[in-house]
N, C-alpha and C positions, 0 to 999 in steps of 0.2 A: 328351773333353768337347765341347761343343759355343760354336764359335766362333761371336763375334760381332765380328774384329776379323780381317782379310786379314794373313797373316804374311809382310808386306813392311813395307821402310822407310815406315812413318805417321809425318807429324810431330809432333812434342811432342806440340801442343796442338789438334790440326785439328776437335776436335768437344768440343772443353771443354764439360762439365757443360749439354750438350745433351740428354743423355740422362736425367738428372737431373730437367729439367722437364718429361721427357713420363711420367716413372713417379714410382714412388712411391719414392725412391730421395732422399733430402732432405740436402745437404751444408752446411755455415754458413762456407763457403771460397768465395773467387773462385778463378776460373781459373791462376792461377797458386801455389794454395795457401795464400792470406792470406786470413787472419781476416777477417768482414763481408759476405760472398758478394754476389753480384749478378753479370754476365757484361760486364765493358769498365766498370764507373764508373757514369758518367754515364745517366741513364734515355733519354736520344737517342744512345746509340753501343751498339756490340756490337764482338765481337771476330772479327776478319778472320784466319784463317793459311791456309798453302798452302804450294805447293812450284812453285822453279822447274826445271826441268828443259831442256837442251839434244840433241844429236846423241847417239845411242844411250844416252838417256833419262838422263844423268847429274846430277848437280845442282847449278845453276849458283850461284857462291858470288858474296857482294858486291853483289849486286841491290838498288837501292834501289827499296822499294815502297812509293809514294805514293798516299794517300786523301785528298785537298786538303791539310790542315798536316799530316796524321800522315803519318811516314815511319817503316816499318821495312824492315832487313835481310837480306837472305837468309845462313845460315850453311853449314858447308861442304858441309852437303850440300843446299844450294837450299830449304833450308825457313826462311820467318816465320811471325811472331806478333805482330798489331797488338792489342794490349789493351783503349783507346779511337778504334774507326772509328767518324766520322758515321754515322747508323744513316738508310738509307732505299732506295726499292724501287728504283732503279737508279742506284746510287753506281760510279762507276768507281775503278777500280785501275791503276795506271799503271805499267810496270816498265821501270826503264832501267838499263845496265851499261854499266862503259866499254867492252867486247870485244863487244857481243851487241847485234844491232838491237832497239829498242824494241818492246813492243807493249802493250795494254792492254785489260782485259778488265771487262766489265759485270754486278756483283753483288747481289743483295737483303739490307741490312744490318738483321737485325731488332732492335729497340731491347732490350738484355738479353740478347741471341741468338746463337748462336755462327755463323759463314760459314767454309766451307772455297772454295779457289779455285785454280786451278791454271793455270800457261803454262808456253808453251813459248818460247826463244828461240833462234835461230841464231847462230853466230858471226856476225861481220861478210862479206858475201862476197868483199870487197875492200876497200882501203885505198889510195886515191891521191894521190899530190901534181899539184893544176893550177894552174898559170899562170893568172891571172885576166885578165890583159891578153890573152895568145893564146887562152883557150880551150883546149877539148878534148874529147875521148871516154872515159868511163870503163867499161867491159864488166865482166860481170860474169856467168858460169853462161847464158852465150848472149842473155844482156840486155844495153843499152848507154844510157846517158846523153851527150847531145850538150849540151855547154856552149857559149855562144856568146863571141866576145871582149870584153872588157869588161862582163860581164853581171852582175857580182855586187856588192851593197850587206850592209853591214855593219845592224846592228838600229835604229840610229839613222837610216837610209836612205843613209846616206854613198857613195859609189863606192868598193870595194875594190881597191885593186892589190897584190897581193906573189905569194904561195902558199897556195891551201887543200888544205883535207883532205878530201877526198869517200869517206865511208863508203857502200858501197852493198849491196844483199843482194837477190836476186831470191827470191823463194819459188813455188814449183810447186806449183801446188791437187793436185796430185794424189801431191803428198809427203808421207810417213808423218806428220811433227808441223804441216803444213798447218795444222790445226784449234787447235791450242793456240797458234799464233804468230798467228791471223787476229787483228787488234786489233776488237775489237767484238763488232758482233753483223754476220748476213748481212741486213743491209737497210739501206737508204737512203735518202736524201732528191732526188727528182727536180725540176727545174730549174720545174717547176710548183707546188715542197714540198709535193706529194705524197710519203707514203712506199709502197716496195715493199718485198718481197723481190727478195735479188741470189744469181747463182751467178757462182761467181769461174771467173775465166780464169787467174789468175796477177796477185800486184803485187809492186811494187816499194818497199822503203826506202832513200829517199835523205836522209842527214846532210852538211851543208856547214860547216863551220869553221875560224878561224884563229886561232891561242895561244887557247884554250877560247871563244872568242866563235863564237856561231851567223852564219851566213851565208847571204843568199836570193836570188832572183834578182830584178833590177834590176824596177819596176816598166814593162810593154811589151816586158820581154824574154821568150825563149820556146824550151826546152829539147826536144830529139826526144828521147824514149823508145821502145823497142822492145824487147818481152818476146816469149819466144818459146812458141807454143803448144803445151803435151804432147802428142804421138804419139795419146791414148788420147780429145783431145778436138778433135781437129782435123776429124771427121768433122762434128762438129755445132756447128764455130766460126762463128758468121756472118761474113757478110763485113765489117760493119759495129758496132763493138761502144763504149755508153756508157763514156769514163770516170769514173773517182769518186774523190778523196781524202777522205783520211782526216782527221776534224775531232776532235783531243785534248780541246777544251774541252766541246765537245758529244756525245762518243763515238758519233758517226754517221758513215758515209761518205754524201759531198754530189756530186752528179753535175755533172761540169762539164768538158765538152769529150767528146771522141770518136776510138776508134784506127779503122784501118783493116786488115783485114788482107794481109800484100804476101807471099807465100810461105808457109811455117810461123810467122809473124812477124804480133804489133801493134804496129802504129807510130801512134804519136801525137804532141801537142806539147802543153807543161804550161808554167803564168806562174809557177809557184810548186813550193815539194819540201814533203814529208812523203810520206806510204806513198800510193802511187797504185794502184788498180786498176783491171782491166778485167772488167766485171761486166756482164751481161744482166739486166735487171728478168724477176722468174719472176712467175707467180700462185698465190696461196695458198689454202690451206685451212686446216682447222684439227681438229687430233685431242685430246679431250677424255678423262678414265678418274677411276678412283682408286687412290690406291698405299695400303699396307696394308702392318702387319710378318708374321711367321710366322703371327701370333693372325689375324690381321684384324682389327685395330685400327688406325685410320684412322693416317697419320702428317702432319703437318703440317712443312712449311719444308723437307719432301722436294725433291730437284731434279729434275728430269724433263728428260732429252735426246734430240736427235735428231742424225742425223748423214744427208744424202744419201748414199744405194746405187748410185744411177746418176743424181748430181746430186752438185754440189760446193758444198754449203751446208750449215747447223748450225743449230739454235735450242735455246733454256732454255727453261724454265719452273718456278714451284715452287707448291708446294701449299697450299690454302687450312689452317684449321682441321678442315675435315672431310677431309682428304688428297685433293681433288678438283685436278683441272686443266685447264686447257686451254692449247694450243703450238702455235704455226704452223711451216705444213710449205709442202714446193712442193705444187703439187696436182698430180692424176694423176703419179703419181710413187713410189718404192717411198722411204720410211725409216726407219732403222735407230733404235727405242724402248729404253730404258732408264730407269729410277728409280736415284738411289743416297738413302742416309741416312747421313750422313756419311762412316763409312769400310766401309760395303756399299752393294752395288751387286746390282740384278736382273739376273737373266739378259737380255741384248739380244733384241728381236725383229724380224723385219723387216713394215713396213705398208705395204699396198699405200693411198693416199692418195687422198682423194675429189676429186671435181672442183671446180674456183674456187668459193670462197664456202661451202663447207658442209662442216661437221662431224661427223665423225662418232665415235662413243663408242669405244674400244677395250677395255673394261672393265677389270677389274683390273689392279694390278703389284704382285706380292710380291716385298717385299725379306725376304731371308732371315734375320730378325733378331729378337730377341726383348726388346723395352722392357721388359717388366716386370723383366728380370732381369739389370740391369746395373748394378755396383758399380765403385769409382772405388777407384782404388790411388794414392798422391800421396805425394812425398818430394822432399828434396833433397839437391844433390850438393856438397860443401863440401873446401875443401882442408885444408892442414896448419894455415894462420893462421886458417881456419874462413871464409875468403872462399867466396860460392858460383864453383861450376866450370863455366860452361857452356860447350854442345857437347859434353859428357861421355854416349859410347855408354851405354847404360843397355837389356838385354835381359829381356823377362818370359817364365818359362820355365814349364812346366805341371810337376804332381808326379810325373812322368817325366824329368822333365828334356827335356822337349824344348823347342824356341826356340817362344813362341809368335807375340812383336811385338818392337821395338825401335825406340829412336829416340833422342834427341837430348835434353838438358837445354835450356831457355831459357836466357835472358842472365842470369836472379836462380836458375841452379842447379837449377832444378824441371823435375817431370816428372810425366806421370799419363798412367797405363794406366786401361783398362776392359775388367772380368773379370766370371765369373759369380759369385754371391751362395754361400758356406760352401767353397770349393775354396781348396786348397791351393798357394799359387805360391814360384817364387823368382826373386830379383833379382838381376841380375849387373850390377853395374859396371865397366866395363875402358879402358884405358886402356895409352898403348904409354909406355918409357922406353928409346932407342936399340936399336929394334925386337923389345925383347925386353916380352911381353904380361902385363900385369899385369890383377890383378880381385878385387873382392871383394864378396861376396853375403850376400844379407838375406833370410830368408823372412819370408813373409806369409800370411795365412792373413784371406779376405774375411768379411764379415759374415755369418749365417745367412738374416736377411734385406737384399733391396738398400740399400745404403749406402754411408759413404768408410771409408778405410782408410788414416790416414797414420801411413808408415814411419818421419816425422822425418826428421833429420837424416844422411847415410851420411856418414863420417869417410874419404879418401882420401890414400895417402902422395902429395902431390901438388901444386905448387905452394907458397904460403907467401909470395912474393913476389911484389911488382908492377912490369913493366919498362912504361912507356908513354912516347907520343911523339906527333910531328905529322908527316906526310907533305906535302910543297910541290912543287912545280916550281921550276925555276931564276928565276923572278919570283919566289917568294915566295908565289905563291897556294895554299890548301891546296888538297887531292886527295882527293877521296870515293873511296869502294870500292877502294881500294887492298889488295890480299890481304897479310896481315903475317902469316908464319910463325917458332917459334922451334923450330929444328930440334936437339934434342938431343945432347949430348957430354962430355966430362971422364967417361968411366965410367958409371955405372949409375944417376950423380946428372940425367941428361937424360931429357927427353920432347918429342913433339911437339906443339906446342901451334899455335893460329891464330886470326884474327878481321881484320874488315876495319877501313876507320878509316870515319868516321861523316863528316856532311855538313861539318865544320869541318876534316876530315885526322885528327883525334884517334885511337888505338889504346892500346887498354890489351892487354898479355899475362899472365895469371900462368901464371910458372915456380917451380921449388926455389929456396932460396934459397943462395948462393956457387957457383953450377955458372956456367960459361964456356959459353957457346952461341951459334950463328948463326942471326943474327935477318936474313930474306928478306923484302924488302919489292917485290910486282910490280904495274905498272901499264902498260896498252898493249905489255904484250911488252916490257918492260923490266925488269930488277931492279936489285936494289941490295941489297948485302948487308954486313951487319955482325956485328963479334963482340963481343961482349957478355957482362959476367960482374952476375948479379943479385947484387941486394942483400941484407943479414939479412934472417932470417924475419922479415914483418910490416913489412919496408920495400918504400919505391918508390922506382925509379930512374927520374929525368927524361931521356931522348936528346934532348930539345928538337926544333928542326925537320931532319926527312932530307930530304933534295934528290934527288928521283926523278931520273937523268939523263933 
């Protein structure tokens, strides 16, 4: 058969009933499978998902993702689904974890319109306790931050004395997830508010706190940073190189101040922390085309990427209503072009880039995908007490049986694949109970012509009961993104189950109901563990507040 959907981990919902409005393909369901359609609500939002991803591409769970008030989740394998995002042409996304340095990425929310979005995060590169009154150095991957004594003020401006926590994390431009952790976009605001384009040298995130309160440096006071420069760009580091941090509210980096270079090393000095980097202003061009699916039929809210060849910078773009675009590049310079349409993507090409100020056409980009003929598969996953089940693996397999996609239930149990119009599928539901692999399967059989296809309701031996709680600290205060697992046991009545706890510390689990299990609560490299026996079918047991050590 011919695919329209990459048979790798897709999340849920990354292209919800996107496809729907560009064919003739007509559903009376929103994105989440409820009655009334429309895509996020409201006529000013759309719906935002994605996936976060870490160190050999895994998926970071617990990430809270922020669109001004809306915040959702990432689940265990680093995928969300915001339902009602703000809808407009450069809305930022902001993602932060208690283990993973922050970063934030710039998206076009189309009003009704579905946005896929994607980062990357690093572990922390270090974690240290300093002395506020003596000062110190915190190094980190041949990077190093120089604290002065006395230097640090709490948010109210107060002078801090005790012990902070300095989270720090260097990123190497010319590291494989470089690109997915860069917060922004490659340009900036020069000290004249001019903007340019920037090629990065390498930055730095520095986080400063003390019992959850943020910490900054003293007004006057004035921190050495020193990053070190990679092996591969050292020929062409000048000797004198703009700094620029990084502005969350304005998702721009803002030039201010200047490193030096003293060996393989920039050394600089900074009055303030967030992500700092060290960036040369490029000059631009600008490479203009049309994307197009299999047919040649124009696509629209396509994304259009580049990636530096022999430059280390990135730009978007997305396509008009007639699939036209235009995207800034460095100029005279090679880079690396690609189209995707939600979950396809064109073959990459590389362009050789014209010189400052002008444009030039690259004509076509076919994505290899065919709108007319895509039909929507939607169901959901429900336990014993008829609660929905999410995070529940859910695979669609072709009438071979072979795997075609898989992914993840949402938080209300649902799911939706997209398959070709009259073909034959099946659905496997699976799930583990004290590692022995349970499942069970639905065919479906799609429309003759494009359309939805709902399975209903799947009935799984599974859960029935609800164990929930509050996750705090020894003050009292609750704990976001706390990872809460219940790890299965008493026999063949266990499974493993998990979810994080939400911005208040709150966690809901359903397990079976009378089975005794250990329920793992982690935060910052800590656990805490308990044993726990659920309630009858169709009850809830309160644990009230757990006390993270």
């Amino acid at each position: 058969m011919k695919r329209i959907a990459n048979a790798r981990n897709i999340p849920v919902l990354l292209a919800i009933a996107a496809a729907l409005l560009l064919s003739s393909c007509q559903s009376s369901t929103d994105p989440n499978g409820n009655p009334g359609g429309g895509l996020g609500g409201a006529a000013s939002s759309g719906v935002v998902s994605g996936k976060v991803v870490s160190t050999g591409n895994f998926g970071v769970a617990g990430v809270e993702v922020r669109i001004g008030t809306s915040v959702a989740y990432t689940n265990s394998k680093g995928e969300f689904y915001m339902a009602q995002a703000p809808a407009g042409k450069r809305v930022l996304v902001t993602f932060r974890s208690s283990s993973h340095a922050m970063t934030q990425k710039i998206v076009v929310v189309g009003s009704g319109r579905a946005t896929y979005v994607e980062a990357s995060m690093l572990p922390y590169g270090t974690q240290q306790n300093l002395n506020a009154a003596a000062g110190g150095t915190v190094s980190v991957a041949g990077a190093s931050v120089v604290f002065p004594a006395n230097a640090l003020v709490d948010s109210k401006g107060n002078a801090f004395v005790g012990t902070a926590l300095v989270k720090a994390t260097y990123f190497d431009p010319t590291g494989a997830q470089f690109y997915g952790c860069f917060p922004g976009e490659f340009a900036g605001v020069r000290t004249d508010a001019s903007e340019t384009g920037i090629e990065s040298f390498g930055f730095i995130n520095v986080e400063i706190s003390a019992n959850a309160q943020k910490l900054q440096l003293a007004s006057g006071k004035q921190s050495q940073i020193t990053m070190p420069i990679p092996a591969s760009l050292r020929a062409k580091a000048p000797q004198t190189i703009p700094l620029w941090y990084y502005d969350e509210t304005q998702g721009k980096w803002i030039e201010e101040g200047s490193a030096t270079k003293v060996g393989n090393n920039y050394v600089g000095s900074v009055g303030h922390f967030s992500n700092w980097n060290c960036d040369m202003p490029n000059q631009t061009s600008f490479l203009e085309g049309k994307v197009v699916d299999k047919n040649g039929v124009p696509l629209s809210f396509a994304n259009v990427q580049t990636t530096g060849v022999d430059y280390t910078g990135s730009s978007r773009a997305q396509t008009d209503d007639l699939g036209h675009f235009k995207i800034a590049v460095k100029s005279s310079a090679t880079a690396k072009v690609w189209a995707s349409f939600y979950i396809v993507s064109s073959t990459p090409q590389n362009i050789t880039t014209p010189a400052t100020g002008l444009v030039q056409d690259i004509g076509t980009i076919v994505v290899p995908v065919d709108t007319a003929q895509f039909c929507s598969i939607i169901g959901r996953v429900i336990d014993n007490a008829n609660l929905p089940v999410s995070y529940m693996s859910v695979v669609l397999k072709d009438g071979t049986g072979k795997q075609i996609d898989y992914l993840s239930t949402n938080k209300d149990g649902k799911f939706r694949f997209f398959g070709e119009a009259g073909t034959n599928y099946t659905l496997e539901v699976s799930w583990y109970g004290d590692s022995v692999k349970n499942s069970k399967t639905v065919s479906v059989t799609t429309p003759v012509n494009p359309g939805t296809v709902d399975v209903g309701d799947i009935k799984v031996d599974l859960g029935g009961s609800l164990v929930i709680g509050r996750a705090v600290d020894s003050t009292g205060t609750p704990l976001a993104n706390v990872m809460v697992y219940a790890y299965g046991s008493s026999g063949s009545g266990g499974q493993n189950r998990e979810a994080p706890t939400d911005a208040t510390g709150r966690f809901t689990i359903s397990v079976k109901p009378n089975i005794t299990f250990q329920l793992s609560l982690y935060y910052l490299q800590k656990q805490k563990v308990l044993t726990v026996t659920s309630p009858n079918l169709g009850e809830t047991k309160d644990l009230g507040d757990i006390v993270i050590p």
